[in-house]
Every structure is written in C-alpha cells, then in structure tokens.
Phi, psi and omega in degrees: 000329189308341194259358183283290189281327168304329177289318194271342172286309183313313154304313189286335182281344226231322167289279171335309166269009153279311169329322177105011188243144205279001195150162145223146179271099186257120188254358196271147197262010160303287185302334176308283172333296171315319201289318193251340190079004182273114237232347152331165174272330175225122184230171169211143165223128221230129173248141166197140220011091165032034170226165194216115178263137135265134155221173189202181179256222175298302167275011179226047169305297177310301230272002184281319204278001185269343199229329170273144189247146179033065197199142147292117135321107178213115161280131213261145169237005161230287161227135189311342176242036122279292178335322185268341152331254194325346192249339162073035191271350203231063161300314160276187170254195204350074177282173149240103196253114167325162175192122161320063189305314168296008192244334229209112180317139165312325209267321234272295193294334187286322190299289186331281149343299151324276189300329177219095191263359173257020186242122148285114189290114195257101169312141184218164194230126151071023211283315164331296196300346179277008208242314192273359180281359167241109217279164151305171182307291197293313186316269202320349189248024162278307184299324145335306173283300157355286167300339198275314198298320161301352186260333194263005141291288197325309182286350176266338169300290168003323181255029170248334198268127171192170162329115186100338156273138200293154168294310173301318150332296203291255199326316155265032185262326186276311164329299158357291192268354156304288187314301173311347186260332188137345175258163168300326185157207191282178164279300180196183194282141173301152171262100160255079152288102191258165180035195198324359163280294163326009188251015195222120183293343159224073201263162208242122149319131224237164151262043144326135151253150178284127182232169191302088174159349210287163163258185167204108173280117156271076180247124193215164186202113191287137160308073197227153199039026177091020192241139205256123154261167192189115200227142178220122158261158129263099195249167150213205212231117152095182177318149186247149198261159162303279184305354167272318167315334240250283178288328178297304216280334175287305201300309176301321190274320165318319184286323195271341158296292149350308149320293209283324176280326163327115163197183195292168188027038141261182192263137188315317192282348187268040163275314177326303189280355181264010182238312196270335160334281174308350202277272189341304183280327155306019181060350183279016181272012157285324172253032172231104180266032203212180161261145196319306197199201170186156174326162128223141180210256174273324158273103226287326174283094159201166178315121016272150176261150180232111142218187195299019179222343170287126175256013176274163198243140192258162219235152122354116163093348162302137165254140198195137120344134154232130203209066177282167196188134147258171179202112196263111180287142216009075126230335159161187178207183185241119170198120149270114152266136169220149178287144180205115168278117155328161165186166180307271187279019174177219190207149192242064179338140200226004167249136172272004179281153184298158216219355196262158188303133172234147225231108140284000000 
C-alpha cells in the first residue's frame, strides 16, 4: 500500500513545484486521507521539500502509526502550530507555503498567519483534488465493489417496493442491506421520492406512501472502502400513462447519449450538452435544473464537474456521473444515473442495473 500513497505524494510535489510554491499546508481531511491513507477525525498535513509531516493528536497514536503512510508523524500535545514551531519544518523565511482557501475558516487563516508570520501564505484551489479525480488502479475497484454492492441492493429491494409503502421504509431498508451486503454503509442519504415529490431533485424521505401513478426516483449508493457509488433509477406504481413513457424514454435517451460522447479529451461541457441538448428539443428544457453530472470518489461530490460552463477536458481514468432528469412540478420526475469510467475511447457505465422502465 505504501507505493499507493508514495505515487500519489509524488504527484502532488511535482504540481507544487511547477505552481512555484515552496510547500503546502492541508487541512482537509479528505485530501488528507488520499494523501496518507488516515481515516481519523483530526489531522494535519504539511509538504514541504518533497517530504510529508503529519500531525495529529492524542487519540490517534495507534491508529496514525496503522495507518499513515510515507508522512513523517508528530503527535501534538498542544496546538498544531506549536507543533510545527517545535518541529522546525519551516526553516526559512519568506516560503511561499499553498493553503486549502476552500477548506479552511477566515478565523483559521487569521490564527495561522499570525503565528507564523514569516511565511507567506499563498490561497489555493483544488490542487489535491485535480491530481485524485483521476483515479488508480485500487480507487477503481473500491469503487467497483461499491457500484456492484448498489446493483445487488437495488435487485434485492425492487420487491418490497410497492403500493402502500414509504419512502422512508424503503430508504431504510436499503441501508440495511448495504450493510448486510458488504458496504460500509449509505454513500449518503438516499434520495427516495414518489409521485409529485419526485419532481423535486434532492427530496429527503418522507412517510409518503407510494400510490398508483407515482414515478418513484431512487437515488442511492454503498459505501465501501471510503469510495462513494451513486446510482439513480426511476420506476413506477402501477400501468405507466403515455406520459409517463414519454418522459422516461427523453431522460433514457438523454443518459445514453451523454455515455456515448464521453471519452478522455472531450469537454466537461459537451457531455453537458449532449444530455441536455436532447431534453431541450423535446421541449422539457426548462425542467431539467441541474448539471450533468459530477466526480466520485472518497467524497460523493468531486471533481470533475460536468456542466455547461466547464471547459475543462475530462482524462482518463476519470469517474463521473451522468445524471440528466426531468422534473415537472407537482406531478412527478425522472433521473437516470450511471458511474461511468473514462478511458481513451469512450466511457464504461460500471452500474449493471437495468435501465428500462420497470412497473411495480
């Protein structure tokens, strides 16, 4: 595991010195986790000449040394910038040392700055986060296992789901059987919404009962090895009307398009445009209110984003969503998702659920 995080420290030192910066200071504990392998609540990790200080406190002596990697360790007994005092890791003056400006409180940065005022602090955006959106070998098959422990809930819930049962049932059940399958737990809470609630793209389970007519958006994802999967189905309750087919068959067609144009060095946006393009000439382009799609990884949100102003090109090795929706207010929605691995020529959906209307 140790050649996992040494590859990946490596990149990030290899960024850093093109950027021009003399070090960084990382508070986030995500990027942290990628960088070291440490999974605790409070860390710190600090680069500096191509080496990685970790620190942390007291309650995570064992589990820093169980876990962290290629990082020199120093457990603080006091405040994190005595520690880096006392560690002397800042040997000159004016470095220009990185900072997680989205990560880290106006108050954080006042403190920091004050105590160690001889470094110039330079704000910084994402740099981590560009370097783990193109993910490894081991990331894909967390995620992997992941997507398969969501296809193999989805076929075991699909007979519980029926008329007279809740959304919030349903949603905690499939937490249930996340565990019992083999994940750590949800990616984050299911979105289970029916009928005129399904028109609302991140509706919180309700104790709604499912009635004859409902669309019902599932969107959920298992947790496993800290790798986030995210799968959205749409079924419905009883015979589906020529408008419920309607809207299903644009939003599928919308998905599968969106799939078929992905591949490394297009542009975030024209996945964007290739999902919303078909909405838009079906007239429904008014009711699709979101962005295509978005990264996963250690986090269910991350980089890349695919919407219609990212110009960035997506890479190899990416993992991303495509999620188009329609959403008619108060009467119901739509939303196909699928996990889709970048690759040079195209792009590889890594969820096996059916994809065709299924009539409960």
């Amino acid at each position: 595991m140790s050649s996992i995080f040494n590859s990946r420290l490596n990149k990030l030192y290899t960024s850093l010195s093109k950027a021009g910066y003399d070090g960084f200071y990382i508070t986030n504990l995500t990027n942290i986790r990628y960088l070291t392998g440490f999974t605790g609540s409070a860390g710190l990790l600090i680069i500096y000449n191509n080496e990685s200080f970790f620190f942390t406190d007291g309650r995570y002596i064992q589990q820093s040394q169980e876990q962290v990697h290629d990082s020199k360790i120093t457990i603080i007994s006091s405040g994190y910038f005595d520690a880096i005092k006392e560690q002397k890791i800042f040997n000159q003056d004016n470095l220009n040392i990185g900072f997680e400006s989205q990560h880290m409180s106006f108050s954080y940065y006042e403190a920091l700055s004050k105590s160690l005022s001889n470094i110039s602090w330079v704000s910084t955006e994402s740099i981590v986060e560009n370097i783990a959106a193109v993910k490894d070998s081991t990331e894909i098959d967390s995620l992997k296992t992941a997507i398969e422990i969501t296809d193999e809930v989805f076929t075991k819930i699909l007979p519980e789901i029926k008329e007279g049962v809740t959304e919030k049932y349903i949603a905690t059940r499939i937490s249930y059987l996340f565990k019992m399958n083999g994940a750590e737990g949800d990616s984050y809470e299911s979105i289970i919404a029916g009928g005129p609630r399904s028109a609302l793209p991140h509706a919180r389970p309700t104790e709604r009962e499912f009635i004859k007519g409902d669309f019902i958006v599932m969107d959920f994802g298992a947790l496993y090895n800290g790798y986030h999967a995210d799968m959205t189905r749409t079924l419905v309750v009883g015979k589906p009307t020529s408008k419920h087919r309607e809207i299903y068959d644009i939003v599928l067609e919308s998905n599968l398009n969106g799939i078929a144009s992905a591949k490394s060095g297009i542009k975030c946006s024209d996945v964007d445009f290739a999902c919303r393009s078909i909405i838009e000439n079906k007239n429904y382009g008014d009711f699709f209110t979101h962005s295509t799609g978005h990264g996963i990884g250690l986090e269910v949100h991350t980089l890349p984003r695919i919407h219609k102003s990212n110009q960035s090109l997506l890479e190899e090795n990416h993992v991303i969503t495509i999620e188009p929706g329609i959403y008619i207010p108060d009467w119901g929605g739509v939303r196909i998702e699928d996990d889709c691995l970048i690759q040079k020529n195209g792009c590889i959906p890594m969820n096996n659920s059916t994809k065709e209307l299924i009539v409960v």
